[in-house]
DRENLUM-527606 format. One line per 4 residues: number of its first residue (from 1); their letters; for each residue x, y, z of C-alpha. Coordinates in Angstrom, 1 decimal, always signed. Layout:
! residues N
NUM) a) X/Y/Z  ...
END
This chain:
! residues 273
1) xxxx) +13.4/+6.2/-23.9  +12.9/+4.9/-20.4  +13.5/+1.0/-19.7  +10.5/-0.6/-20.0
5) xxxx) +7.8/-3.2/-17.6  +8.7/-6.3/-18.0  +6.8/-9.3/-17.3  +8.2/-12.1/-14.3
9) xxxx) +7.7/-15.0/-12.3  +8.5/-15.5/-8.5  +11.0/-18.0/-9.2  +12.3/-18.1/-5.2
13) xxxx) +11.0/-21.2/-2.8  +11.4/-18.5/-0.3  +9.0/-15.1/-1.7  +10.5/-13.1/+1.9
17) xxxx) +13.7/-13.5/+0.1  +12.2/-12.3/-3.0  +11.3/-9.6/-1.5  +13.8/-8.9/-0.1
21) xxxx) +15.9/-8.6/-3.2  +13.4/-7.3/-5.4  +11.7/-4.7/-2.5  +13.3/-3.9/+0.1
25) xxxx) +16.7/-3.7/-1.1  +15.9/-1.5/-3.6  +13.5/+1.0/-1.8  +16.4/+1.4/+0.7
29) xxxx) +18.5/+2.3/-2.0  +16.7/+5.1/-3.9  +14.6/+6.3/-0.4  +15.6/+9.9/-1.2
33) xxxx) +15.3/+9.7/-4.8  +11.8/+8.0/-4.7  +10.9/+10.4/-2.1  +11.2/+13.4/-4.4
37) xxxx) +8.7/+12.4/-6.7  +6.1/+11.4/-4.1  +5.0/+14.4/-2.6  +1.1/+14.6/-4.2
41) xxxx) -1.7/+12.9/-2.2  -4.2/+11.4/-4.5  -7.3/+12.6/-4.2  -9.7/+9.8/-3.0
45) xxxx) -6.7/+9.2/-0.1  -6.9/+13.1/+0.7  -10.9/+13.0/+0.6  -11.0/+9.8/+2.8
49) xxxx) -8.8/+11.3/+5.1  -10.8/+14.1/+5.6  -13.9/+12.7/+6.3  -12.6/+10.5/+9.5
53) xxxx) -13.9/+12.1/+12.8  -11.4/+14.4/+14.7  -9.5/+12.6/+17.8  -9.4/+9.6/+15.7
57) xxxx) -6.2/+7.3/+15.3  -5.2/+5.7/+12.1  -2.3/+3.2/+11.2  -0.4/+4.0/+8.0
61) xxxx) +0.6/+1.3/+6.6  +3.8/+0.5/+4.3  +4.2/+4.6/+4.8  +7.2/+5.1/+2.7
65) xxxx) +8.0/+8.8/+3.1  +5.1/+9.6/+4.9  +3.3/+11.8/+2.5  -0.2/+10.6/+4.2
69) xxxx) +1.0/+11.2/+7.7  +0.3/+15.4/+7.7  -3.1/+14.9/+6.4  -6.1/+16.2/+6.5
73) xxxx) -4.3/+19.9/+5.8  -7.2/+21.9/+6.3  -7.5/+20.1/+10.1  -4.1/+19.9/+10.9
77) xxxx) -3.7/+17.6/+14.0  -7.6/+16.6/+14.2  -6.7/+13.1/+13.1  -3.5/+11.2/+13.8
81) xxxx) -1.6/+8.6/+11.8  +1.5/+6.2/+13.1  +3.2/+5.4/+9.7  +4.6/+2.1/+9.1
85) xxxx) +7.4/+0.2/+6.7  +10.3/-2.0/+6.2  +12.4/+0.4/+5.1  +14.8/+2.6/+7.6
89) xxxx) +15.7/+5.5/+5.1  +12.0/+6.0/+4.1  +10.7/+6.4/+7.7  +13.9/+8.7/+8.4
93) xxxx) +12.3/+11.0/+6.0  +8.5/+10.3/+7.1  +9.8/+11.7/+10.0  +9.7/+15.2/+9.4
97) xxxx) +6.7/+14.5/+6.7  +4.8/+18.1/+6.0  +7.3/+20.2/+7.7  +6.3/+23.1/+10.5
101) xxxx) +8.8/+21.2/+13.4  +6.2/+18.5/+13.9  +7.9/+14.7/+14.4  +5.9/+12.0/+13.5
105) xxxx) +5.2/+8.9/+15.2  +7.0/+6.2/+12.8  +7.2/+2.4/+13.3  +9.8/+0.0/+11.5
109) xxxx) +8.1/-3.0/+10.6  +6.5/-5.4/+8.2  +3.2/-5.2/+7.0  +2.4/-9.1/+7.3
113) xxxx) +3.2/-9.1/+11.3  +0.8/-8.8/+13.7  +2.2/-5.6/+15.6  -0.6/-4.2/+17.0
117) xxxx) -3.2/-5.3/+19.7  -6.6/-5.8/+17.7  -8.5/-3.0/+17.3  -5.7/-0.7/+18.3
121) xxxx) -6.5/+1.9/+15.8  -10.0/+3.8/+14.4  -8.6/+3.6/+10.6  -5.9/+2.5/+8.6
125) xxxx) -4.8/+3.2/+4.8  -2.6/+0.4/+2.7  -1.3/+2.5/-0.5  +0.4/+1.0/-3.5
129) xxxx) +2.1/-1.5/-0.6  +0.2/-4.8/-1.2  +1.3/-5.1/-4.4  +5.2/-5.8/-3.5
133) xxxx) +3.8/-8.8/-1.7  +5.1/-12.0/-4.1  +2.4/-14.4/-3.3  -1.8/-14.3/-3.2
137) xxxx) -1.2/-15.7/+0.6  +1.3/-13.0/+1.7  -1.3/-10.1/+0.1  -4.1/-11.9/+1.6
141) xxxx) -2.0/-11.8/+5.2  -1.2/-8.2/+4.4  -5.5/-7.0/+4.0  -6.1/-9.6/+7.5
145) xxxx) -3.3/-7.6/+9.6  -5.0/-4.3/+8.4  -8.6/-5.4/+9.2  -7.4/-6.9/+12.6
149) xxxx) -5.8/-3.2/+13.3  -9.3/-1.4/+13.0  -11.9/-1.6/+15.5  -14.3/-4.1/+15.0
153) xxxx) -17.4/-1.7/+15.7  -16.2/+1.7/+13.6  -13.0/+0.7/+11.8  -12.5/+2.5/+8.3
157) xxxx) -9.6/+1.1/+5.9  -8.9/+1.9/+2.4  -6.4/+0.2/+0.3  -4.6/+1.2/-2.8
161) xxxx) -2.8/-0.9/-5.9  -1.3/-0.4/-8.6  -3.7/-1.8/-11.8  -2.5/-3.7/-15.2
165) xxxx) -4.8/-1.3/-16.4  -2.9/+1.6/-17.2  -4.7/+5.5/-18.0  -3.0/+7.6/-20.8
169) xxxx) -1.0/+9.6/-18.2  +0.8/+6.5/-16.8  +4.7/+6.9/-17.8  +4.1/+2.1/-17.8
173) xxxx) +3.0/-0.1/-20.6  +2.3/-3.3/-18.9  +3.0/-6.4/-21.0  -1.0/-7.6/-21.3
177) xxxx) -0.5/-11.0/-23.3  +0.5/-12.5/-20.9  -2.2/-11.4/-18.1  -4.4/-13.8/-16.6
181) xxxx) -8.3/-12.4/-16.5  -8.5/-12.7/-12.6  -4.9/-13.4/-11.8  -3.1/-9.8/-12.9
185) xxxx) +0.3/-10.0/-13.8  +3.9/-9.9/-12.0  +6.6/-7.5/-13.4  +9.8/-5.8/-12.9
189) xxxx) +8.8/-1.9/-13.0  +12.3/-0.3/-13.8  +13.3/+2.6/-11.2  +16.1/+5.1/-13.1
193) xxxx) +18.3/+6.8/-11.2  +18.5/+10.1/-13.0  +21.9/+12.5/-13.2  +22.8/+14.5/-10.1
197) xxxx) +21.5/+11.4/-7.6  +23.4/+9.2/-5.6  +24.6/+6.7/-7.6  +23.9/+3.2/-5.4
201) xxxx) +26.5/+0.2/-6.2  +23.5/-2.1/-6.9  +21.8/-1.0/-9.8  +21.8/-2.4/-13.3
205) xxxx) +24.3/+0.4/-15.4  +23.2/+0.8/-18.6  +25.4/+3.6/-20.7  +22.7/+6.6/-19.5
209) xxxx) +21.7/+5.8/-16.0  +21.3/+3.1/-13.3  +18.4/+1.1/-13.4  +16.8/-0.9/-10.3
213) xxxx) +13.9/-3.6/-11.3  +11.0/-3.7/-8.7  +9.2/-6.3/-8.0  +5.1/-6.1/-8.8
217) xxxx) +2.3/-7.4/-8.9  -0.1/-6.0/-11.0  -3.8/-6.3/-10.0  -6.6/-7.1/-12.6
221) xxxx) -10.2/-5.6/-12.8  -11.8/-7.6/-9.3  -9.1/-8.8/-7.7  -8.2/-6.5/-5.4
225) xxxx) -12.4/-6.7/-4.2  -11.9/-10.9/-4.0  -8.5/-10.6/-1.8  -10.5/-8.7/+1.0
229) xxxx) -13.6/-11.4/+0.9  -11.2/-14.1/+1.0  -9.4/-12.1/+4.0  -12.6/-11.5/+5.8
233) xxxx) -14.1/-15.2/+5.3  -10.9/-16.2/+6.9  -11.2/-14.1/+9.8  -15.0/-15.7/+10.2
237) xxxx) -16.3/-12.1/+8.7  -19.2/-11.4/+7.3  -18.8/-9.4/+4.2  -22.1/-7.3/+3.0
241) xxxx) -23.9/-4.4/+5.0  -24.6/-4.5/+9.1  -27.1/-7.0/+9.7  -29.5/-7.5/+12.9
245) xxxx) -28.4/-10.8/+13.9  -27.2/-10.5/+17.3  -23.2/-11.8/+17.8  -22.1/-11.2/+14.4
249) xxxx) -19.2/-9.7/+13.3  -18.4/-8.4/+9.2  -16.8/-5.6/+6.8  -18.9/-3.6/+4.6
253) xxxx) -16.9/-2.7/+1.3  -18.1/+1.1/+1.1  -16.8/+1.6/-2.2  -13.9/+0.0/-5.0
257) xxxx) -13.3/+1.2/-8.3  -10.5/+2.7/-10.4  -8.7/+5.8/-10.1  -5.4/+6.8/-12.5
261) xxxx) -3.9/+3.4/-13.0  -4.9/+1.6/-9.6  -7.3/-0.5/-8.0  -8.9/+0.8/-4.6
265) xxxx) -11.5/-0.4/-2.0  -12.5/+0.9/+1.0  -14.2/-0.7/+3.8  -15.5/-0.4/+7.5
269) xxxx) -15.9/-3.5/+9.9  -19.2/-3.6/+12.1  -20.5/-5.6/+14.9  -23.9/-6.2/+16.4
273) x) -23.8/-6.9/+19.9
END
C-alpha cells in the first residue's frame, strides 16, 4: 500500500526555509524520477495553449521538466514559452523537452521574484506550482508576479492547483476533517522512490522503498478564484469584464472550475486607454 497524505502545519518562522526543506530539496532529488511520470499535458493546458495567437510569447512558470514548453504540437514553433523554476536538475531536463534537437530557452529562478520587465510576455501558465508556496501571502505574491508578466492590454494566464477535492482516479486520499471550508488544507504528499531508481541519501527508508514528504497546500472549492481577486485588488485591478471608463486597468477571469483533482482559473488583463 502506498504511504499515505498526511495532514501538517507550517511550523517554521521562516516558510522560504520551509520550502526549502519540504520543496526544493526534495524536487532536486527525484528530478529524473518525477520526470518520468510527467510526460501527459492535461487537456485544458493543451487546449489553452492552442488557442494563443502564433508569434506570441509566454512565460512558463515553476516548469519543472518542461512538458508545456513543446506545445501546441499540431503548430510546432507558432508560440514560444521561456520555462521557469527553482530547481537545476528539472530545467536540465526541460531543456531538451519534446525532443527533435530543439533547446529550449530555460530560466533558474523563483516564482515570487520579480524577474521580468512588466508586460514582458503575451501569456503565462502557473501549473500545480502555487500550491508549494507555505503561506496565503507567498501564493498571493506568486498570482501578482504572474499578472505583472502579461501585458496589461492582451495578457492571457491560466493557473493550475492541486484540489482537496480528490476524483476516483486520484492515487491521494486527503485527510478532510480537518479542512477548513475556505482555507483548504496543508499536507505532506509522500513521493516513493520505486526499485531500479537512484536511491537519494535523504529520504525517509521504510523496509520497501524511500519515501520523500512534499510539502502542499491543498486548495478548497473558491479559493484559488479569491487568491487572484485579492492579487488583482492589490495591484489597483479591476477584476470583472472590460469596462468603458477611460484610464482603467483590470483582469477578466475567463473561466475557473475543476478538472481531475485540481482547481484552475484562467484570466486576461485589459486596459482602456
Amino acid at each position: 500500500m502506498a504511504p499515505a497524505v498526511t495532514a501538517t502545519a507550517v511550523d517554521d518562522v521562516d516558510p522560504q526555509i520551509y520550502e526549502d526543506r519540504h520543496v526544493h530539496a526534495v524536487y532536486d532529488e527525484i528530478a529524473p524520477h518525477f520526470s518520468s511520470t510527467r510526460y501527459k499535458p492535461w487537456p485544458i493546458i493543451a487546449q489553452f495553449l492552442a488557442s494563443l495567437p502564433t508569434g506570441w510569447v509566454g512565460l512558463d512558470s515553476g516548469t519543472g521538466n518542461g512538458k508545456y514548453l513543446p506545445l501546441p504540437t499540431d503548430r510546432p514553433g507558432s508560440v514560444w514559452t521561456v520555462g521557469l523554476d527553482r530547481s537545476r536538475n528539472l530545467l536540465s531536463i526541460a531543456r531538451t523537452a519534446g525532443g527533435n534537437n530543439v533547446i529550449r530557452e530555460v530560466v533558474w529562478g523563483d516564482v515570487l521574484e520579480r524577474s521580468w520587465r512588466d508586460g514582458a510576455f503575451d501569456y503565462a501558465i502557473s501549473i500545480a506550482t502555487i500550491h508549494h508556496l507555505a503561506t496565503w501571502e507567498r501564493r498571493k505574491v506568486a498570482v501578482q508576479r504572474l499578472i505583472q508578466a502579461i501585458s496589461p492590454t492582451h495578457g492571457r494566464a491560466l493557473i493550475y492547483v492541486w484540489a482537496v477535492e480528490q476524483d476516483g482516479l486520484s492515487k491521494r486520499s486527503i485527510p478532510r476533517d480537518q479542512v477548513l471550508q475556505t482555507c483548504g488544507q496543508d499536507v505532506f504528499v509522500p513521493w516513493v522512490v520505486t526499485q531500479g531508481q537512484p536511491q537519494p541519501k535523504s529520504a525517509v527508508h521504510t523496509s520497501t522503498a524511500p519515501v520523500f514528504k512534499r510539502y502542499y497546500h491543498m486548495f478548497t472549492k473558491g479559493e484559488l478564484t479569491s487568491l487572484v481577486h485579492e492579487a488583482a485588488k492589490e495591484l489597483e485591478l479591476t477584476v470583472g469584464a472590460k469596462g468603458d471608463a477611460e484610464g482603467k486597468r483590470g483582469i477578466e477571469i475567463v473561466r475557473d472550475g475543476w478538472e481531475r483533482s485540481n482547481y484552475y482559473v484562467e484570466l486576461r488583463r485589459w486596459e482602456c486607454r
